[in-house]
C-alpha positions as CSV (number, residue, x, y, z in Angstrom):
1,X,82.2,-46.1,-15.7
2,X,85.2,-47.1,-17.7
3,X,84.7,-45.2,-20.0
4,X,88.8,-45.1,-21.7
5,X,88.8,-49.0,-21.4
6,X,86.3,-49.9,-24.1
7,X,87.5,-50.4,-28.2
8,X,85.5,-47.6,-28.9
9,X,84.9,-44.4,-26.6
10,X,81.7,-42.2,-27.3
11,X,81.9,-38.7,-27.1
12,X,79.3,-38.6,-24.1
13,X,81.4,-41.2,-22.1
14,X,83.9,-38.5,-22.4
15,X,82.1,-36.0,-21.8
16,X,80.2,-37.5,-18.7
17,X,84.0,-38.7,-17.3
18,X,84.9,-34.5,-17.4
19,X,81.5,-33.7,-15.9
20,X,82.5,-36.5,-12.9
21,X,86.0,-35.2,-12.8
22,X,84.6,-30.8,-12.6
23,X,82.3,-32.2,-10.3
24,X,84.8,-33.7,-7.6
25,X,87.1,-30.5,-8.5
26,X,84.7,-28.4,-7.2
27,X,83.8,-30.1,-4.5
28,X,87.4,-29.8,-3.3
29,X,87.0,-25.7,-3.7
30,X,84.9,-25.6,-0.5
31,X,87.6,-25.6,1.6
32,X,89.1,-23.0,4.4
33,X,86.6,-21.2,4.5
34,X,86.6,-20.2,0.7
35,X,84.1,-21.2,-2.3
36,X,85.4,-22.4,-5.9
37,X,85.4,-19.1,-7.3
38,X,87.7,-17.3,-4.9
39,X,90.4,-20.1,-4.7
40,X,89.8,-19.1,-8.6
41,X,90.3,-15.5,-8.2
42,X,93.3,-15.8,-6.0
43,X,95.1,-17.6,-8.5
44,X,94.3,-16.1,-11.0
45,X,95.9,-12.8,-9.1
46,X,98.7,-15.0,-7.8
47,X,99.8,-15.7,-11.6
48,X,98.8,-12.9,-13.8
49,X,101.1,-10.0,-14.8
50,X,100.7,-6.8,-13.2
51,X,98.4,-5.1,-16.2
52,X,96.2,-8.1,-16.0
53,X,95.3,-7.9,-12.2
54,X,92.0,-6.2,-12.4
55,X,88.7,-7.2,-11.7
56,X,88.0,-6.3,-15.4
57,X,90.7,-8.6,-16.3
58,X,89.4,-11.6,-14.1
59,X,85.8,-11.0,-15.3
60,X,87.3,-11.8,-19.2
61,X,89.8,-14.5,-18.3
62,X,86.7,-16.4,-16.8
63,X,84.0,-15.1,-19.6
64,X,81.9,-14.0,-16.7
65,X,79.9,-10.7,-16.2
66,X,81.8,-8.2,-13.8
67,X,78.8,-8.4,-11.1
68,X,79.8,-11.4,-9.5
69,X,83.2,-11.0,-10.3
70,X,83.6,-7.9,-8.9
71,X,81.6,-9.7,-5.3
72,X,84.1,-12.5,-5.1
73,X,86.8,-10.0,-5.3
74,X,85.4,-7.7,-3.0
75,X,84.5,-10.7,-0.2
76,X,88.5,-11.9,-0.8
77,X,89.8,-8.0,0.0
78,X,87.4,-8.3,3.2
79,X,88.7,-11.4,4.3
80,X,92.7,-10.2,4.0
81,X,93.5,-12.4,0.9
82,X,93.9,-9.5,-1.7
83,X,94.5,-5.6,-1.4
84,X,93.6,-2.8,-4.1
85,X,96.4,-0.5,-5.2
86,X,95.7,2.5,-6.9
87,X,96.1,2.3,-10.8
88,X,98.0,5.2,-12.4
89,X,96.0,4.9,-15.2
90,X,92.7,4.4,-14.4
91,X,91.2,5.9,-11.2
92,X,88.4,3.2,-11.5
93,X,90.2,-0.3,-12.2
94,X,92.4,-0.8,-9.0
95,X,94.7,-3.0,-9.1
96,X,94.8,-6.4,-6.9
97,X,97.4,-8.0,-5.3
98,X,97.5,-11.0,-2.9
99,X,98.9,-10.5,0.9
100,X,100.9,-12.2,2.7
101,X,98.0,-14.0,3.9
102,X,96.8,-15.0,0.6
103,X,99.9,-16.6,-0.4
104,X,99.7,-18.7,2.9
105,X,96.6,-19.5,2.1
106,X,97.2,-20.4,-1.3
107,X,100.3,-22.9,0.1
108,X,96.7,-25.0,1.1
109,X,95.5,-24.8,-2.1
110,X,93.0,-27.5,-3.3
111,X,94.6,-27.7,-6.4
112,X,98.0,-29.0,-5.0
113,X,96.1,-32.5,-4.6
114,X,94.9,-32.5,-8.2
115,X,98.7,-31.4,-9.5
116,X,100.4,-33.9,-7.1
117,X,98.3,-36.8,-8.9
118,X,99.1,-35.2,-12.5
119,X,102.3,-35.9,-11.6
120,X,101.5,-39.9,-11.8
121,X,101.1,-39.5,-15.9
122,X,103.7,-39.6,-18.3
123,X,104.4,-36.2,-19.5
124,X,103.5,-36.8,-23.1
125,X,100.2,-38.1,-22.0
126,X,100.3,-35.0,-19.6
127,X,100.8,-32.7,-23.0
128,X,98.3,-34.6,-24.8
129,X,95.3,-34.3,-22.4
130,X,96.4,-30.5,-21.7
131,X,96.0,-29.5,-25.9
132,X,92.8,-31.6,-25.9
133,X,91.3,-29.7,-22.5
134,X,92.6,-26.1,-24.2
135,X,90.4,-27.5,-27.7
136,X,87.3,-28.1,-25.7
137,X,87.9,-24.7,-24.0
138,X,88.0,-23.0,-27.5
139,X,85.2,-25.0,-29.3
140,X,83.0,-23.8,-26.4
141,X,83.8,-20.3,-26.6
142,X,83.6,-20.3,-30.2
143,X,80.2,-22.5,-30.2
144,X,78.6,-20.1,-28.2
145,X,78.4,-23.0,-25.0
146,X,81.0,-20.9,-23.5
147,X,78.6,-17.6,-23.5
148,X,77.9,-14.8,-20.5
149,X,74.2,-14.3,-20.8
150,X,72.6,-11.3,-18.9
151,X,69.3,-12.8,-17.3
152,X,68.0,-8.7,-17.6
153,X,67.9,-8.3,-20.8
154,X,68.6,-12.4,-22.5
155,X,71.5,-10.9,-24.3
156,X,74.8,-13.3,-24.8
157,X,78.7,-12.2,-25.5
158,X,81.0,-14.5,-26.5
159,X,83.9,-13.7,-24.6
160,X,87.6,-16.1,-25.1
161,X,89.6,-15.7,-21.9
162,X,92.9,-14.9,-22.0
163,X,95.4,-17.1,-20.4
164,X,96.9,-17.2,-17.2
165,X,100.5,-15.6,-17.4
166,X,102.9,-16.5,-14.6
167,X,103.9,-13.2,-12.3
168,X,107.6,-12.7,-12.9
């Protein structure tokens, strides 16, 4: 598997060593009681501004349709992690902010082990890797690899997410 080792590196040696590396990620998400996507969508509320912490907003952040968006929210306001607040200006997009217990829970975060091992690379190597990650990120989207596709009706959008944007 050394891939980085080699003279030469081939694009699919890269690409297999992020497909190892999304795959162990992931696996880490199954943890207290949570699945990948809501340690995702809590998160995502635990950082966005306040205009950005919809469901609507999630769905585009991820490029996903709001159906399953709107579930994993919906199963993470059951479970105590996230509450609706009305929205003054839309009686249909609540707003979503994480409880106390959601912030506890995000103290357990999977993530935390991933970020304390980042913090074993040098930072320029850190900056590196991050502009080459937000590249691949782009070239999907703009490919079409990053598409939402509707299995009713086979149509795709190509949807950009914005980025994350620390709460104040």
């Amino acid at each position: 598997m050394p891939v980085a080792s080699s003279k030469s590196v081939s694009e699919s040696g890269i690409a297999s060593l992020l497909e190892h590396l999304s795959r162990m990620i992931h696996s880490e998400g199954h943890t207290a009681g949570l699945y990948p996507a809501q340690w995702t969508a809590l998160r995502y509320f635990a950082r966005a501004d306040q205009p950005s912490r919809t469901t609507a907003e999630l769905s585009r952040f991820q490029g996903m349709r709001i159906g399953p968006v709107a579930r994993t929210v919906r199963t993470l306001v059951e479970k105590g992690y996230l509450e609706r607040r009305p929205n003054p200006r839309s009686k249909r997009a609540d707003f979503l902010e994480v409880t106390p217990d959601g912030r506890a829970l995000l103290e357990d975060d999977p993530l935390n082990n991933l970020a304390s091992l980042l913090e074993q690379i040098p930072a320029d190597e850190k900056r590196t890797f991050a502009e080459v990650l937000e590249r691949i990120i782009l070239l999907m989207f703009q490919t079409g690899e990053g598409l939402i596709v509707d299995e009713q009706d086979d149509s795709a959008k190509r949807r950009r997410p914005q980025p994350e944007r620390r709460a104040s």
